[in-house]
mmCIF file of the C-alpha atoms, coordinates in Angstrom:
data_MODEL
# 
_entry.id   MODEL 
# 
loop_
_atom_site.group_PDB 
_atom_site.id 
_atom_site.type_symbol 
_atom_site.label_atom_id 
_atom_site.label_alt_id 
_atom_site.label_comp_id 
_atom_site.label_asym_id 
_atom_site.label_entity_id 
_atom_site.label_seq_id 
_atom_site.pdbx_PDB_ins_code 
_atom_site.Cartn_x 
_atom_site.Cartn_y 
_atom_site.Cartn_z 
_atom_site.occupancy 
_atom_site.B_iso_or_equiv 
_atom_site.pdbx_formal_charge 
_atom_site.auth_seq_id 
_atom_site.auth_comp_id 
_atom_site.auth_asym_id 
_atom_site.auth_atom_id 
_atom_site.pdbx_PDB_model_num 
ATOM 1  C CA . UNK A 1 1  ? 111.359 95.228  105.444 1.00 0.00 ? 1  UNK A CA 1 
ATOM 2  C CA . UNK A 1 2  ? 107.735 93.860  105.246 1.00 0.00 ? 2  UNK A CA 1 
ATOM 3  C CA . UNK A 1 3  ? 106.512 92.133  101.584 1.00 0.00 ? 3  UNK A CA 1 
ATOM 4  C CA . UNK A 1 4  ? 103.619 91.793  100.556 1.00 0.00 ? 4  UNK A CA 1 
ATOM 5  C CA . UNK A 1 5  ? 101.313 89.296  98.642  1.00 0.00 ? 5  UNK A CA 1 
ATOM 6  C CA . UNK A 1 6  ? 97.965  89.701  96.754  1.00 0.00 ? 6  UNK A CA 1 
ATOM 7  C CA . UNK A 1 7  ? 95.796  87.030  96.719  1.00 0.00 ? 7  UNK A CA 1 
ATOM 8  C CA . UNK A 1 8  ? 92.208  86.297  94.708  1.00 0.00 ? 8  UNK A CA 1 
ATOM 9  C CA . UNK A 1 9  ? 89.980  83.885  95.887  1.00 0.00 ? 9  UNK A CA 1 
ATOM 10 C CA . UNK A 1 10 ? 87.019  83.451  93.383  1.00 0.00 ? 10 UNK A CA 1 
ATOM 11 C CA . UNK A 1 11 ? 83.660  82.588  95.430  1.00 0.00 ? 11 UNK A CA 1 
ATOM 12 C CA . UNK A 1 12 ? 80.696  80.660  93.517  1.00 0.00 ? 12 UNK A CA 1 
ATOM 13 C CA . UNK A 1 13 ? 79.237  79.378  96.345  1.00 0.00 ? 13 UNK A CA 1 
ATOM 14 C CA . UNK A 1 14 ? 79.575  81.434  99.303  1.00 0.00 ? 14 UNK A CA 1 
ATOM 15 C CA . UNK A 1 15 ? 77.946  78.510  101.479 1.00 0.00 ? 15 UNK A CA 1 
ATOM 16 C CA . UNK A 1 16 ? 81.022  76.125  100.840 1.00 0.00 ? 16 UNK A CA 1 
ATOM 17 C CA . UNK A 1 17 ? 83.405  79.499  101.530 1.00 0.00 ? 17 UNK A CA 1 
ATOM 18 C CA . UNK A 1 18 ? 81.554  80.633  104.719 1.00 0.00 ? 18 UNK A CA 1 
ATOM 19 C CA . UNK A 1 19 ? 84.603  78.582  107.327 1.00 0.00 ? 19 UNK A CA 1 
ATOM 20 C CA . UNK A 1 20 ? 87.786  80.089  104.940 1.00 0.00 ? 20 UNK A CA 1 
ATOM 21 C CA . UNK A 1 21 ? 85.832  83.636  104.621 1.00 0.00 ? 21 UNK A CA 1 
ATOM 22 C CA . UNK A 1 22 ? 85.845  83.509  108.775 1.00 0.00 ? 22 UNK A CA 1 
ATOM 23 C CA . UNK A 1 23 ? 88.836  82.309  108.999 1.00 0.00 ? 23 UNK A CA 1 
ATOM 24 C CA . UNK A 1 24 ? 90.357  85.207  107.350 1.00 0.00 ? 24 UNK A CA 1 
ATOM 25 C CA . UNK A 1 25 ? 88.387  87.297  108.473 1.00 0.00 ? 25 UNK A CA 1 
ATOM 26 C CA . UNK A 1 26 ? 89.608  86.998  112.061 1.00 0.00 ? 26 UNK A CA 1 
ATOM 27 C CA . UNK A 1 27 ? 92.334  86.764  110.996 1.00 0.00 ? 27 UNK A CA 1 
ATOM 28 C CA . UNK A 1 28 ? 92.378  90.276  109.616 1.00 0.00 ? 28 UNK A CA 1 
ATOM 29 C CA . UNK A 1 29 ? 90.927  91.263  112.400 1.00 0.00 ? 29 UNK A CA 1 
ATOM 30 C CA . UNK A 1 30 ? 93.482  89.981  114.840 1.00 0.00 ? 30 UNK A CA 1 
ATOM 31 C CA . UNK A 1 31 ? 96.462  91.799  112.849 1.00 0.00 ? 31 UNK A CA 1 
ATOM 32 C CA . UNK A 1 32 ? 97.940  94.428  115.229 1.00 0.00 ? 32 UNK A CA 1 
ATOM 33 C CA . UNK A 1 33 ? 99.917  96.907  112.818 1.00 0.00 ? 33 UNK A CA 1 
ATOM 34 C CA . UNK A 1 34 ? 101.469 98.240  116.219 1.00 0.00 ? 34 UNK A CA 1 
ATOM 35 C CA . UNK A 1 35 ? 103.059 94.967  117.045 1.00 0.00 ? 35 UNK A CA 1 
ATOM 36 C CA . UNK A 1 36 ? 102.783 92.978  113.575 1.00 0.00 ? 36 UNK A CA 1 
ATOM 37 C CA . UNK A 1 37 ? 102.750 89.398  113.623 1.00 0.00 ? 37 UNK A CA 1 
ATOM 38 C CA . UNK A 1 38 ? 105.509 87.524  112.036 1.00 0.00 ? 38 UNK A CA 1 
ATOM 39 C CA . UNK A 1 39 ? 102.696 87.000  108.795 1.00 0.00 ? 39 UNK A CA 1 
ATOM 40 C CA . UNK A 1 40 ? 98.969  87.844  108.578 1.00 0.00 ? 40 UNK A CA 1 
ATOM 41 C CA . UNK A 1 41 ? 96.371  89.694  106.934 1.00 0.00 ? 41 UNK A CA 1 
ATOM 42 C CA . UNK A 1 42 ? 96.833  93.882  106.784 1.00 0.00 ? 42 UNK A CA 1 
ATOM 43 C CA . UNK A 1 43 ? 94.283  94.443  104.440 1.00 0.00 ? 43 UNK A CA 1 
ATOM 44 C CA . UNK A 1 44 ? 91.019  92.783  102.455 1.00 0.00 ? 44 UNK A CA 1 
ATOM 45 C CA . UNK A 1 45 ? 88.482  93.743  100.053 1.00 0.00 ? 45 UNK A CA 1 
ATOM 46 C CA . UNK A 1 46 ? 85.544  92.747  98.779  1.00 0.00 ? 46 UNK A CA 1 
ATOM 47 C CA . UNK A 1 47 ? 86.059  93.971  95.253  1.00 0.00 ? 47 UNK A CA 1 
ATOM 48 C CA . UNK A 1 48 ? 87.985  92.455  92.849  1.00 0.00 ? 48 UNK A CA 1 
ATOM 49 C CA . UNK A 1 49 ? 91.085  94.302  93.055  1.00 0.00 ? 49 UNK A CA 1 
ATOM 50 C CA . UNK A 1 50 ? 92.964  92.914  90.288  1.00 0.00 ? 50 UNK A CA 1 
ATOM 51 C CA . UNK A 1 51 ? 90.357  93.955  87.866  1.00 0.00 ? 51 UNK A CA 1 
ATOM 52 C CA . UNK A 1 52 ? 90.169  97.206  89.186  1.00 0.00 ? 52 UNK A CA 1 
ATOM 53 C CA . UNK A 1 53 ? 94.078  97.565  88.361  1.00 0.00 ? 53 UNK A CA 1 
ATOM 54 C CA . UNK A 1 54 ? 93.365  96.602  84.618  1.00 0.00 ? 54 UNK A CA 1 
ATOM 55 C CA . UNK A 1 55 ? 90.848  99.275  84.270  1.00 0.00 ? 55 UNK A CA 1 
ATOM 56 C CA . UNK A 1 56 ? 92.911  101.814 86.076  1.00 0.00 ? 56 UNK A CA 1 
ATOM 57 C CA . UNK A 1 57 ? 96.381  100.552 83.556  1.00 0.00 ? 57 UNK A CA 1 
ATOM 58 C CA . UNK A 1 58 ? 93.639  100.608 80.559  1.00 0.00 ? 58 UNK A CA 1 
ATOM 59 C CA . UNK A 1 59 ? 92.226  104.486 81.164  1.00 0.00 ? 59 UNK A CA 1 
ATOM 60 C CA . UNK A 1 60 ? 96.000  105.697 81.855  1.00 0.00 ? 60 UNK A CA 1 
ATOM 61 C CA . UNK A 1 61 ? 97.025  103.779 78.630  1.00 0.00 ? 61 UNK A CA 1 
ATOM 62 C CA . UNK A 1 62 ? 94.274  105.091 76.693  1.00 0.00 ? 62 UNK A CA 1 
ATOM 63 C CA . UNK A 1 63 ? 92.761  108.575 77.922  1.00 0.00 ? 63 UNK A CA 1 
ATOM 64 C CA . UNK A 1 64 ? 94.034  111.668 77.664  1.00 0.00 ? 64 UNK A CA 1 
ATOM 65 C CA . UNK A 1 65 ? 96.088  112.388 81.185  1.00 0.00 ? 65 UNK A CA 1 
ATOM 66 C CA . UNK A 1 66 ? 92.840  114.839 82.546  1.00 0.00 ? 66 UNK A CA 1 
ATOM 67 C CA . UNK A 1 67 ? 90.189  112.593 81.520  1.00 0.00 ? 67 UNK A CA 1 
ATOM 68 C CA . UNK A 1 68 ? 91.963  109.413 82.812  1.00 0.00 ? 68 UNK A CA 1 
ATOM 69 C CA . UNK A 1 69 ? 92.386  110.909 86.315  1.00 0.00 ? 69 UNK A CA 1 
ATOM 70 C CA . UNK A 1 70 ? 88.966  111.675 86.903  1.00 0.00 ? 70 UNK A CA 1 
ATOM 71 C CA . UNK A 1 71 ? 87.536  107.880 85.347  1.00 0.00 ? 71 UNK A CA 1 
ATOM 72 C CA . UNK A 1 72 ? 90.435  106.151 87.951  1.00 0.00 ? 72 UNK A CA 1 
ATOM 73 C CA . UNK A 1 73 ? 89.237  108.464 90.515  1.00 0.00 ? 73 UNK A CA 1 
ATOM 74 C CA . UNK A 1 74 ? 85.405  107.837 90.377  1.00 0.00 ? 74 UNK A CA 1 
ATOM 75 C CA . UNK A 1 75 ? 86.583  103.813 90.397  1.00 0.00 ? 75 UNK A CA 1 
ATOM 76 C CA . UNK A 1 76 ? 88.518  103.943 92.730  1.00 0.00 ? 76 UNK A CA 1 
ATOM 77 C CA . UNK A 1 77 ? 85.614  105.903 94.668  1.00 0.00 ? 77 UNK A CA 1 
ATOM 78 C CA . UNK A 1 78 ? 83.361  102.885 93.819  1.00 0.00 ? 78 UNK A CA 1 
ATOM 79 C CA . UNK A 1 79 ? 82.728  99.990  95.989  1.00 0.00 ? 79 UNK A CA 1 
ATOM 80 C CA . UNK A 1 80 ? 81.411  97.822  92.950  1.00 0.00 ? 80 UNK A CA 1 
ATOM 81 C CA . UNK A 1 81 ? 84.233  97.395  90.447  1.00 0.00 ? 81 UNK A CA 1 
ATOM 82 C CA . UNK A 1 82 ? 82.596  97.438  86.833  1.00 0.00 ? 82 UNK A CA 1 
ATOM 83 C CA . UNK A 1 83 ? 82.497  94.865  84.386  1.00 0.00 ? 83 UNK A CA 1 
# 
């Protein structure tokens, strides 16, 4: 059974990440979820993901179960994750 890993990579200078952002990038591209490769890269985003989970565990935590549905849904509809 396939596990899987979440990882962050924090860009200030996306000149000095340009060669690791292409790397994984074809790298992504190259994964073939027909015929998976012992390791490689399923999935990527260009939102930070990890804050997105806080903000969906904060509205379920402190919203009423209606009203925090709809605020997870319109983030998670959002390409931007707020601040």
């Amino acid at each position: 059974m396939p596990r899987h890993i979440t990882v962050v990579y924090t860009i200030h200078d996306e000149e000095a990440a340009r060669e690791e952002l292409d790397r994984l990038g074809a790298s992504f591209q190259a994964y073939d979820p027909i015929n998976p490769p012992p390791f490689g890269i399923s999935a990527m985003s260009n939102a930070n993901e990890i804050r997105r989970l806080e903000l969906i565990e904060e509205a379920a935590e402190e919203y009423e179960p209606d009203e925090a549905l709809e605020t997870i849904q319109k983030w998670l509809g959002t390409v931007k994750v707020p601040d």
